[in-house]
N, C-alpha and C positions, 0 to 999 in steps of 0.2 A: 398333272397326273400324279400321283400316287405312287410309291415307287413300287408298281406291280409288274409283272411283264405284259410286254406287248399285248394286245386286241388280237391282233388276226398272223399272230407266229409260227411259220409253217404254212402260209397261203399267200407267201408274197413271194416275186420273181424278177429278178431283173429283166429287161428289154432280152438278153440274150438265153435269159430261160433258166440262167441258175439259181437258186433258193437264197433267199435275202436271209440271214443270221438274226436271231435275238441278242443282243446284248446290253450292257449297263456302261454309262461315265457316269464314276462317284454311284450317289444311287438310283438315278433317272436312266428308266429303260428306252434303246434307242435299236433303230434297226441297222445290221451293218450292209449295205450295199456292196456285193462285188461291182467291181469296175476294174478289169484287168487282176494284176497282182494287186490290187489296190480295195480297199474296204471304206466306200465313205459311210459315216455314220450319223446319220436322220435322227431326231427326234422322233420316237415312236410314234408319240400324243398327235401329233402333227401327222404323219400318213392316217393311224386309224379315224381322225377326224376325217379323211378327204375317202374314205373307204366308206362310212359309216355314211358319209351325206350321198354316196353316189347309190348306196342300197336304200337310202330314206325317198331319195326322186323316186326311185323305181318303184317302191312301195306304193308313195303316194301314189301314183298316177294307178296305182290299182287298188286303191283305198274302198271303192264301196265294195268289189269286189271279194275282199280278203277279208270284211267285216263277215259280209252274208255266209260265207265259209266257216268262218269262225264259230257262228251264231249257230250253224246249222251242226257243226260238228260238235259243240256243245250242247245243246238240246235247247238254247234260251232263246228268248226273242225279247226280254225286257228291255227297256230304253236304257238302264243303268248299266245292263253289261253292255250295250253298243256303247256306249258313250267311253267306257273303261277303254275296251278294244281301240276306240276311235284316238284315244287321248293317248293310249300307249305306243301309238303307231304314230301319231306325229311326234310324241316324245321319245323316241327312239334312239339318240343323238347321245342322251345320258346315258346309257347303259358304260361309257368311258369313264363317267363318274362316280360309280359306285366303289365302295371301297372295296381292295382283295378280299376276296372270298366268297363276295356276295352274287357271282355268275358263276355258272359251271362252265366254264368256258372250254375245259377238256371236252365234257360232251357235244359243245356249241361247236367248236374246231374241230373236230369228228365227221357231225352231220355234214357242215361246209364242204369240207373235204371230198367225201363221201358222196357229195350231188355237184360234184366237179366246180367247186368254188377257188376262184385261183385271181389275186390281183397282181398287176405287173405294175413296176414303177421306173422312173427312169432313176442314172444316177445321182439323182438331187433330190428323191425323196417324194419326186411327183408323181401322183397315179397315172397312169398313161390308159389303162384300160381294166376294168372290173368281168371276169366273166361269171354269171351266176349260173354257170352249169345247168344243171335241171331244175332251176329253182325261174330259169327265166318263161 
């Protein structure tokens, strides 16, 4: 990764419910884990990868679904924007690739928030559980 901050900073929670830290070694952003008095610190890149695949499952399995939605909230029905929509939804995975600045992620971290999006990890960095709020 890039040395940007965190993916999903301010929607993560340790197992006991307290708010996981942003922070940097050197200049790779990492998340710091309470654990006690104690702060372990995770490779960011590495949880929002395991955040990023557990909302890509859930997508997919609702993949024709959120096409037709899509389409219809758009006004199109051409085969090139489904296919767009289609290939954006299984590529979803890159959006950790792009470089700083090219997500609005304040806005993105907002809506989350906002529709009760909240991942919990354990102290080693593992997702333990993704709630998607009203988005499920």
């Amino acid at each position: 990764m890039s040395p940007q901050e965190p993916f999903f900073v301010g929607l993560i929670f340790n197992e006991e419910g307290e708010p996981v830290e942003a922070t940097r070694v050197g200049e790779e952003p990492f998340y710091a884990i309470p654990d006690g008095d104690f702060r372990r610190h995770v490779e960011a890149r590495e949880v929002d990868r395991q955040v990023i695949a557990h909302i890509k499952e859930q997508v997919l399995g609702m993949k024709e679904a959120i096409v037709e939605g899509v389409m219809q909230m758009t006004g199109s029905d051409d085969p090139f924007t489904r296919a767009a929509i289609e290939n954006n939804i299984e590529n979803m995975d890159r959006i950790l690739d792009l470089p700083p600045g090219e997500t609005e992620l304040e806005n993105l971290r907002l809506w989350l928030w906002m529709n009760g999006f909240r991942v919990t990890v354990d102290v080693h960095g593992e997702v333990v559980r993704v709630d998607m709020g009203g988005m499920e």
